[in-house]
DRENDO-1510 file (C-alpha; in Angstrom, 1 decimal, always signed):
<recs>
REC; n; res; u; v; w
REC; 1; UNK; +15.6; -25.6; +38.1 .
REC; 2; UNK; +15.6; -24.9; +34.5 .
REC; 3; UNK; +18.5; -25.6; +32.0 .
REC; 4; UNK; +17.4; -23.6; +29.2 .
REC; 5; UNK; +18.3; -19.9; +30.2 .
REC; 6; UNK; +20.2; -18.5; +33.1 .
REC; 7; UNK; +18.8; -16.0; +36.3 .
REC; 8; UNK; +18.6; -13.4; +33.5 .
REC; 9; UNK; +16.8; -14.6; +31.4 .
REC; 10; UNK; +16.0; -17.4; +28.4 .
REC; 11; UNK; +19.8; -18.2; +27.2 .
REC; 12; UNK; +18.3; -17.6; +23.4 .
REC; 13; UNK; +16.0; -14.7; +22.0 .
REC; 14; UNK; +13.2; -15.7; +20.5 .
REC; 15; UNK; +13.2; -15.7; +16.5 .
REC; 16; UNK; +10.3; -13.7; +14.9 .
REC; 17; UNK; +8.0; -16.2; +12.5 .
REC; 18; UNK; +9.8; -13.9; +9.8 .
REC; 19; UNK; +13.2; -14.9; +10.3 .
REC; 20; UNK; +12.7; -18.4; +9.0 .
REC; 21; UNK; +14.6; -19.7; +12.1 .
REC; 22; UNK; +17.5; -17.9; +11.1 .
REC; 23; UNK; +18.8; -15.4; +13.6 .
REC; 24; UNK; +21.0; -13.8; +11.1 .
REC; 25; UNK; +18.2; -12.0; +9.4 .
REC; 26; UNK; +16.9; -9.1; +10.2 .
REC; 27; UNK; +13.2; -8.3; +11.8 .
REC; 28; UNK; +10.8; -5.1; +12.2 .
REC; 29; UNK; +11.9; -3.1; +15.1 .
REC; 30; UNK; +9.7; -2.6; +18.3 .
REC; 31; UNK; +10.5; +0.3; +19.3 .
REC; 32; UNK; +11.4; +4.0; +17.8 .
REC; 33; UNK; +14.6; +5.1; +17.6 .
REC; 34; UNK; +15.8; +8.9; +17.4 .
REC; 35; UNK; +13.6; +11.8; +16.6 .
REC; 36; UNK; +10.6; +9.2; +17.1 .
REC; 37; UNK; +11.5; +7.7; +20.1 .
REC; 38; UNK; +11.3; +11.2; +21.6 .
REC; 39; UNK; +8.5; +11.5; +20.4 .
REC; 40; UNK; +7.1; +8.3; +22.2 .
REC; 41; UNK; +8.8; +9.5; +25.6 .
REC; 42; UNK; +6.7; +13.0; +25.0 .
REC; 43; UNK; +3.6; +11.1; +25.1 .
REC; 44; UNK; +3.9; +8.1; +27.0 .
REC; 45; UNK; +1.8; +9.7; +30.2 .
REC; 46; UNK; -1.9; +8.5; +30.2 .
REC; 47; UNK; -4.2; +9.9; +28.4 .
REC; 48; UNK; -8.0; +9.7; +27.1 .
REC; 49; UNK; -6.7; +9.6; +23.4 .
REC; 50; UNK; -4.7; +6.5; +23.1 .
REC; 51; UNK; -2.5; +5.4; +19.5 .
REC; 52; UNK; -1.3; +2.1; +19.2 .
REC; 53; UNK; +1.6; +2.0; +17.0 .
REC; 54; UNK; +4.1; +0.0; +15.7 .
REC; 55; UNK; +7.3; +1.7; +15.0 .
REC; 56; UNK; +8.1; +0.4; +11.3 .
REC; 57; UNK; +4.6; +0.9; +10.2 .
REC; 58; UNK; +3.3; +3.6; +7.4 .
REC; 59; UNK; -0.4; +3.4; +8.1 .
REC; 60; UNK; +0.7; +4.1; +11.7 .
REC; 61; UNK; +2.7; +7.2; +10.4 .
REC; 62; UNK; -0.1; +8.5; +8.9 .
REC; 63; UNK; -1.9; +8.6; +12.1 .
REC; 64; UNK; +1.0; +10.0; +14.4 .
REC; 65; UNK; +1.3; +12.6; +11.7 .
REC; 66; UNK; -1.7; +14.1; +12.2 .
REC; 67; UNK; -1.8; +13.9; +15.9 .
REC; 68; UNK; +1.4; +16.0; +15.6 .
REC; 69; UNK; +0.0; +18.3; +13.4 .
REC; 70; UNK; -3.6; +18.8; +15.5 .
REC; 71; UNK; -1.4; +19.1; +17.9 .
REC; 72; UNK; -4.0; +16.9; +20.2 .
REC; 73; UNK; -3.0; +15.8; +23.7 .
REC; 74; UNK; -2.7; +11.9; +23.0 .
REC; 75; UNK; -1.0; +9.0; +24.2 .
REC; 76; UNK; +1.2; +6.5; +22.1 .
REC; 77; UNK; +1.6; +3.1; +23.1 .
REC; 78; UNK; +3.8; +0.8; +21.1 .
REC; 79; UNK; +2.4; -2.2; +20.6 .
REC; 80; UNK; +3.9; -5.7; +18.6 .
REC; 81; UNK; +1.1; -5.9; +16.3 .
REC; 82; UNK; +2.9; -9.9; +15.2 .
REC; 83; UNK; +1.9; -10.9; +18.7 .
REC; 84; UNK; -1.4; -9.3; +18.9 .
REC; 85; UNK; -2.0; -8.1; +22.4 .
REC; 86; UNK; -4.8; -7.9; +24.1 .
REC; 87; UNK; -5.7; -4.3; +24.7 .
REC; 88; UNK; -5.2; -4.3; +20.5 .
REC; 89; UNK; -7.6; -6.9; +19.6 .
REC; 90; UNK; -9.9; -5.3; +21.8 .
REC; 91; UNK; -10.2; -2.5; +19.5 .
REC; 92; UNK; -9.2; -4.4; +16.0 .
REC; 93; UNK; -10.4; -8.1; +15.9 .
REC; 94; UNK; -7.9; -8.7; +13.7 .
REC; 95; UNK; -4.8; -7.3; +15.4 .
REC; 96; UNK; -3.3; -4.8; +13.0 .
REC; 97; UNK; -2.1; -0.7; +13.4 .
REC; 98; UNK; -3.2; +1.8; +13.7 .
REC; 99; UNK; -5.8; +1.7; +16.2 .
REC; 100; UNK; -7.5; +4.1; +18.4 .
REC; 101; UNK; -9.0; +4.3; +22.2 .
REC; 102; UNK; -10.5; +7.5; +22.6 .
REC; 103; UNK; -12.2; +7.3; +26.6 .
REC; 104; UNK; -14.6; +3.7; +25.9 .
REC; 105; UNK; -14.8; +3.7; +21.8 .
REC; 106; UNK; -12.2; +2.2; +19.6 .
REC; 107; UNK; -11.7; +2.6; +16.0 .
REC; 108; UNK; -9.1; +1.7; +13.4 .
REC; 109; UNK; -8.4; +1.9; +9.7 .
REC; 110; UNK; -5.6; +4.9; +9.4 .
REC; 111; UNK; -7.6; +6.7; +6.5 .
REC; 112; UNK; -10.6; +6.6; +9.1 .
REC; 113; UNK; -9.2; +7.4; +11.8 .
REC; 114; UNK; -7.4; +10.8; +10.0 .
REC; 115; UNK; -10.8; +11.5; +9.5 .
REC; 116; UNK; -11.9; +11.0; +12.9 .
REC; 117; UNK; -9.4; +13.4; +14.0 .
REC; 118; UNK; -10.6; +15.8; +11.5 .
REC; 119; UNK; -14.2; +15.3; +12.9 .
REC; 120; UNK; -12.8; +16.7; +16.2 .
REC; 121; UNK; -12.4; +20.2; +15.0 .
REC; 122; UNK; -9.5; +20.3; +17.2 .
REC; 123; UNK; -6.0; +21.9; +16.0 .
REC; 124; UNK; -4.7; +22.6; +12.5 .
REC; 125; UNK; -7.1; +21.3; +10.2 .
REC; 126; UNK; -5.6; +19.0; +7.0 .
REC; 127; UNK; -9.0; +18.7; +4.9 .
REC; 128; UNK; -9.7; +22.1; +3.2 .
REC; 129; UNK; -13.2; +23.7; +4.3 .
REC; 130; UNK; -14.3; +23.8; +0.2 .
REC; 131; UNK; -16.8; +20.9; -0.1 .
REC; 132; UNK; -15.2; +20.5; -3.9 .
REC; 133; UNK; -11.9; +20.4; -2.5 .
REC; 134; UNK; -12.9; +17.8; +0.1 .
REC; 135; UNK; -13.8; +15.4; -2.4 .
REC; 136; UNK; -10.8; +16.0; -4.6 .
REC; 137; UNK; -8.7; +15.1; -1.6 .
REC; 138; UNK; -10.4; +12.0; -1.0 .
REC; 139; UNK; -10.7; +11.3; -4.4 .
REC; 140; UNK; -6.9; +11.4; -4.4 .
REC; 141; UNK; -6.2; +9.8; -0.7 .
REC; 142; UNK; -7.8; +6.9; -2.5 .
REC; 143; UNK; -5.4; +6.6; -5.6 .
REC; 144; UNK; -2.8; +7.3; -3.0 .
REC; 145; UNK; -4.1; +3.9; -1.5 .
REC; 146; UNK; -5.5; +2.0; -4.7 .
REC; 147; UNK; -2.3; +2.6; -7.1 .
REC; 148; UNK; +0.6; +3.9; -5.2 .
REC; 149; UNK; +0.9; +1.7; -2.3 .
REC; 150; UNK; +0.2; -2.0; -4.1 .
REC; 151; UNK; +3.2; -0.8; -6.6 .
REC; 152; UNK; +5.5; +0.1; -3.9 .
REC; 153; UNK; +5.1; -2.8; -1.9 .
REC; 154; UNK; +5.2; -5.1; -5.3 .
REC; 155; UNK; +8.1; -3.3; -6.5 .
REC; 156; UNK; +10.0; -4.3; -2.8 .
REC; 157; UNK; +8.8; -8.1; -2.8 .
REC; 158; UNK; +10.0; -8.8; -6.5 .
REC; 159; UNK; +13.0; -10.8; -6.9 .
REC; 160; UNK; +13.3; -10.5; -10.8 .
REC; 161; UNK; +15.0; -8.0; -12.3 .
REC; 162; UNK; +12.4; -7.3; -14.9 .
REC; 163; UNK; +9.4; -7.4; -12.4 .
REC; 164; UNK; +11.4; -4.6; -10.7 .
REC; 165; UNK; +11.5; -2.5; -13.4 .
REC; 166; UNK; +7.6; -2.8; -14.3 .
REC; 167; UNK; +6.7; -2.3; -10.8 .
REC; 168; UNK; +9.0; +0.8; -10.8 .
REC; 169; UNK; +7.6; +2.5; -14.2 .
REC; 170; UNK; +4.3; +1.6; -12.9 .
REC; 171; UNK; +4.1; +3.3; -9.6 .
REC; 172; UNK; +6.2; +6.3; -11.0 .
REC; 173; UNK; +3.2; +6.4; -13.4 .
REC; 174; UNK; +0.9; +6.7; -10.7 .
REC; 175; UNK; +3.0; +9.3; -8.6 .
REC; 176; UNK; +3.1; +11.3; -12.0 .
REC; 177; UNK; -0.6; +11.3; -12.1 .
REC; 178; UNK; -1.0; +12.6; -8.3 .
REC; 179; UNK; +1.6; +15.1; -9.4 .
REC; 180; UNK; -0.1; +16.5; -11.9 .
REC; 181; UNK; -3.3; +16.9; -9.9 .
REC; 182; UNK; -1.6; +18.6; -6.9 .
REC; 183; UNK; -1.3; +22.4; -7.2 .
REC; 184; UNK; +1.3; +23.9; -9.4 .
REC; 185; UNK; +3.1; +26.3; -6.9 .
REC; 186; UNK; +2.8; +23.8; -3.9 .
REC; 187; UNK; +4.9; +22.9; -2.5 .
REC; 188; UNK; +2.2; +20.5; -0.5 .
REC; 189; UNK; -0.6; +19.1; -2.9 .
REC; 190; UNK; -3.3; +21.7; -2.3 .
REC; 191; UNK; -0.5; +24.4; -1.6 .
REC; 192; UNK; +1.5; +26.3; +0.8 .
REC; 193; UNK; +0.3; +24.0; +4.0 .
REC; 194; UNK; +0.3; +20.3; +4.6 .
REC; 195; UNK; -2.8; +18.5; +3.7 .
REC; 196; UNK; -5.0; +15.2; +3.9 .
REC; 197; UNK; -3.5; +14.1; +0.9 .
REC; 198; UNK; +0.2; +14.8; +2.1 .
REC; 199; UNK; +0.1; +12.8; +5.5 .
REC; 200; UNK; -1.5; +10.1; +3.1 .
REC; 201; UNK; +1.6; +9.6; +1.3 .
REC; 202; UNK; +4.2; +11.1; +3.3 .
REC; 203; UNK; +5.0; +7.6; +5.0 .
REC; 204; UNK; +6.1; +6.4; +1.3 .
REC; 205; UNK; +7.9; +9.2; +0.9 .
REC; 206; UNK; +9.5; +8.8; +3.4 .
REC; 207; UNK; +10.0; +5.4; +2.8 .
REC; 208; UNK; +11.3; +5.9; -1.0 .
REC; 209; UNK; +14.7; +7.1; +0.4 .
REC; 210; UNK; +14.8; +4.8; +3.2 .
REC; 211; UNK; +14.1; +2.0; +1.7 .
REC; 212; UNK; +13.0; +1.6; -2.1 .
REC; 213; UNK; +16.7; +3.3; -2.6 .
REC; 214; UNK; +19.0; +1.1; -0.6 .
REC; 215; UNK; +16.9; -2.0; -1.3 .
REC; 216; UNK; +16.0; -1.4; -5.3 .
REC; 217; UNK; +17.8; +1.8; -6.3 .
REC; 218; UNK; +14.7; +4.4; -6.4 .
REC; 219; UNK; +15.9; +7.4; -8.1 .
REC; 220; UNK; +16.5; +10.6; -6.1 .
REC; 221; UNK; +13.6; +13.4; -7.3 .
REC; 222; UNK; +14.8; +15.3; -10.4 .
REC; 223; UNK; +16.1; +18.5; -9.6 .
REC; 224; UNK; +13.9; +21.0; -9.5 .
REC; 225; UNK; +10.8; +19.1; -10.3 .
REC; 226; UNK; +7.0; +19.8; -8.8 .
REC; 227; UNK; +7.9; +16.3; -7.5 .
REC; 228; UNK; +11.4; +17.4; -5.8 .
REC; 229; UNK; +9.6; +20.1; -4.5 .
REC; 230; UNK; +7.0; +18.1; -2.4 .
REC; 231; UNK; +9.2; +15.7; -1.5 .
REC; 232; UNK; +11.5; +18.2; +0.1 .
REC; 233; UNK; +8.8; +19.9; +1.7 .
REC; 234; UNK; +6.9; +16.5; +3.3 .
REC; 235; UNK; +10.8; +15.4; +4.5 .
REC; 236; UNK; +11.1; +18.4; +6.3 .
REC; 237; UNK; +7.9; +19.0; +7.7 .
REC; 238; UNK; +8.2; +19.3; +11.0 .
REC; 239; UNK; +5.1; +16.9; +12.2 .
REC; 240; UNK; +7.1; +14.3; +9.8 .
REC; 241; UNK; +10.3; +14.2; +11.4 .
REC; 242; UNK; +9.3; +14.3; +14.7 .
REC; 243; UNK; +7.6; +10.4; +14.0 .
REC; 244; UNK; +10.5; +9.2; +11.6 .
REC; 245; UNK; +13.0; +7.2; +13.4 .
REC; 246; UNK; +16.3; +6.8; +12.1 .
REC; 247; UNK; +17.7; +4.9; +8.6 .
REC; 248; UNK; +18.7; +2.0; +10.5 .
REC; 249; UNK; +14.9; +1.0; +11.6 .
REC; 250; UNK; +13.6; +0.8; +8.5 .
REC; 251; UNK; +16.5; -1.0; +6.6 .
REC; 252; UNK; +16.3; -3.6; +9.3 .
REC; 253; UNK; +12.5; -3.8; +9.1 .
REC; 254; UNK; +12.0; -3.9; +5.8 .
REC; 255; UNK; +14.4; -6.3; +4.5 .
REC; 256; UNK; +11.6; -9.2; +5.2 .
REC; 257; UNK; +10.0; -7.0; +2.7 .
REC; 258; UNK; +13.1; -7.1; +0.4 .
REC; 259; UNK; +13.8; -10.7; +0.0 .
REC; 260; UNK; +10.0; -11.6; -0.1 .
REC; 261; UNK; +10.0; -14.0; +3.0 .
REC; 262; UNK; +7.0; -15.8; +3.9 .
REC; 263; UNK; +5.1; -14.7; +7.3 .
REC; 264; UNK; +6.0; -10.8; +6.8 .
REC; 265; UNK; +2.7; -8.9; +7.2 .
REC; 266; UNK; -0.7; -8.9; +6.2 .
REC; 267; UNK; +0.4; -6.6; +3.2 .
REC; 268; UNK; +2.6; -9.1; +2.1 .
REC; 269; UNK; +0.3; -12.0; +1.8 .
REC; 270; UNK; -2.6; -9.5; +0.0 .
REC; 271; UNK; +0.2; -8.4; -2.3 .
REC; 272; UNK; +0.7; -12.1; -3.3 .
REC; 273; UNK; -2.3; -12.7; -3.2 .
REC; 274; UNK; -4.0; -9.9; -5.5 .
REC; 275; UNK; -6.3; -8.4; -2.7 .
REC; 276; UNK; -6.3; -5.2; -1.9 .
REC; 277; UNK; -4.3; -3.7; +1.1 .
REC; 278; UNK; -6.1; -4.9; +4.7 .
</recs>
């Protein structure tokens, strides 16, 4: 007979790596919560197209997103990429979200898989059908990935005053540059619909009020800005918030983020590091 738990159970949850043995902080969700979560519940039946997802994760969002706006019949499986199932590293070697099953082949990458979807010719298309206008999108998906993302992450694991700051002028630099490339009247980057370029940054937009704000202060968008503009529009596109889950998910996932804690995700330890994103 054990001693250690009771006929419910273990008597103490298990702390993730993370949490530095201390149950106190707080850890990355594993499942969605609000607008999200019914989203999960929507497409939890089996299907041939399969997402695995973690809940908390932007290169995941990017993914869903698009589903959601192909609207493609697909399955969502949650999945806690820190544990590395199974049926993951089946498809990704190296455990992490997104990944794709779609019938025998597997794929992952979420800038790849976005244009997998594409390649489908299914649904609402996010790449525009100019060949010129192709490669400006990919062009700018790539400084989306190359300059925005390393800055936001680096501006959430600094601890100094002064590092926050740089890291802050530095990314709003490179948001200002994306700006000025996306098209005047908008309000999305190429327009009046959402694009390739939009689901590549919407997660961190997303993410700019939900976290960089409580966590480091990010400034709301100036009124009536081109910036404002697209912000507004990617928060309230519907695709969006039907795969955000409520504030309380991502202050609680990210706060391993905020106080630079050892063991917090592959980004993390690239970030330190000096590599580029996995």
């Amino acid at each position: 007979m054990s001693t250690n738990g009771t006929a419910n159970g273990p008597s103490h949850q298990e702390l993730d790596s993370n949490q530095g043995g201390d149950a106190t902080k707080k850890t990355y969700h594993k499942q969605a919560t609000g607008e999200a979560w019914k989203t999960v519940q929507a497409h939890s039946a089996e299907k041939e197209l399969k997402l695995y997802g973690s809940c908390f994760c932007p290169f995941v969002h990017r993914v869903w997103i698009s589903l959601e706006h192909a609207g493609l019949d697909y399955q969502y499986i949650e999945v806690d990429v820190y544990r590395k199932p199974k049926l993951l590293l089946d498809i990704n070697p190296r455990g992490l979200v997104p990944a794709l099953r779609h019938g025998e082949w597997g794929c992952y990458e979420s800038t790849v898989l976005m244009e997998y979807l594409e390649d489908l010719n299914h649904g609402r298309s996010l790449l525009p059908k100019d060949p010129k206008l192709r490669a400006d999108s990919r062009l700018w998906s790539d400084h989306i990935n190359r300059k925005i993302i390393p800055h936001f992450y680096r501006y959430l694991q600094a601890q100094e005053i002064k590092d926050q700051v740089q890291y802050a002028n530095e990314m709003a630099e490179e948001i200002g540059k994306l700006v000025d490339a996306a098209d005047t009247t908008g309000p999305y980057f190429t327009g009046s619909q959402l694009s390739f370029v939009d689901v590549q940054i919407a997660p961190w937009v997303v993410r700019l009020e939900k976290v960089l704000k409580p966590y480091r202060g990010w400034p709301d968008p100036e009124p009536g800005s081109r910036w404002e503009k697209w912000v507004r529009a990617i928060e309230q596109n519907e695709a969006v918030k039907k795969t955000t889950s409520d504030d309380q998910l991502y202050i609680d996932s990210y706060e391993r983020y905020a106080e630079n804690r050892p063991n917090t995700s592959e980004v993390e330890k690239a970030i330190k590091s000096g590599r580029g994103l996995p």
